[in-house]
N, C-alpha and C positions, 0 to 999 in steps of 0.2 A: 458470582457477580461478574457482569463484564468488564474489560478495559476503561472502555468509553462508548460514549452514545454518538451514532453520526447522523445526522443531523440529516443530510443530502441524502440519505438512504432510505432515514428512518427505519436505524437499525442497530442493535446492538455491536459492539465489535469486540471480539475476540482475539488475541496473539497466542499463535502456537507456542512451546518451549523454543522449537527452533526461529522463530521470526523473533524472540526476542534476543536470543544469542547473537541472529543477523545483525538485531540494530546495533548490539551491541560490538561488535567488531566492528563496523562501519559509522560510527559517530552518529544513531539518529535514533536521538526521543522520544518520547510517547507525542510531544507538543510539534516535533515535526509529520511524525506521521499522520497524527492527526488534520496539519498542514495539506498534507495529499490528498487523504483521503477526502476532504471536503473539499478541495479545490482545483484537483486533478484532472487529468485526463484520463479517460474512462475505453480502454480494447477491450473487447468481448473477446474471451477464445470459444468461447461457448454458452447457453444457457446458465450455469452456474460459476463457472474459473473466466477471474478478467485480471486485468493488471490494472493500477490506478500506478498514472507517472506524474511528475512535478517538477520543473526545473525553479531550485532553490536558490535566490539571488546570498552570493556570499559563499555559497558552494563550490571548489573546482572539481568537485565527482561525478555532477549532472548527468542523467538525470536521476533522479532517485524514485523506486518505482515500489511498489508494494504487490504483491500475488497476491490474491482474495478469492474465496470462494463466497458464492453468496448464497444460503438456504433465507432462515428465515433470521438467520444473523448475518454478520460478515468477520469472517475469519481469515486473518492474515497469516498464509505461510510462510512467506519469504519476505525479508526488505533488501530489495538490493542497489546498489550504485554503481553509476558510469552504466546505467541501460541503455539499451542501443532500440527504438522502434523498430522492428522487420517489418516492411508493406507485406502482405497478403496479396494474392492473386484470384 
């Protein structure tokens, strides 16, 4: 059974072992994550691996960003804080 349903993907979501140890070191619950992922901002690295990021009002760690791979679910490997965007070229 999944995590939770996203809604903006129309997709199952999935948290690896380690994306849940992530949240859990860095203060961020299923109710924030699911805050990003539906309302985020969305970098493609690729076809399948993006990051969804969020600046969280009440937060001083900003931004908080999620790694996702996306098949035919979306599975988070990482949540991390104080994400930095790098422009591409």
């Amino acid at each position: 059974m999944a995590d939770f349903f996203s809604k903006r993907f129309g997709k199952n979501v999935w948290l690896t072992r380690h994306a849940r140890s992530a949240m859990a070191r860095r203060g961020v619950d299923e109710t924030t994550l699911w805050a990003v992922i539906e309302g985020g901002q969305i970098r493609r690295k690729n076809e399948a691996d993006l990051w969804i990021f969020m600046h969280l009002p009440g937060r001083s760690d900003n931004l908080v960003c999620a790694a996702v791979q996306e098949s035919s679910a979306l599975v988070v490997k990482t949540v991390m804080i104080n994400w930095e965007l790098e422009e591409t070229t």
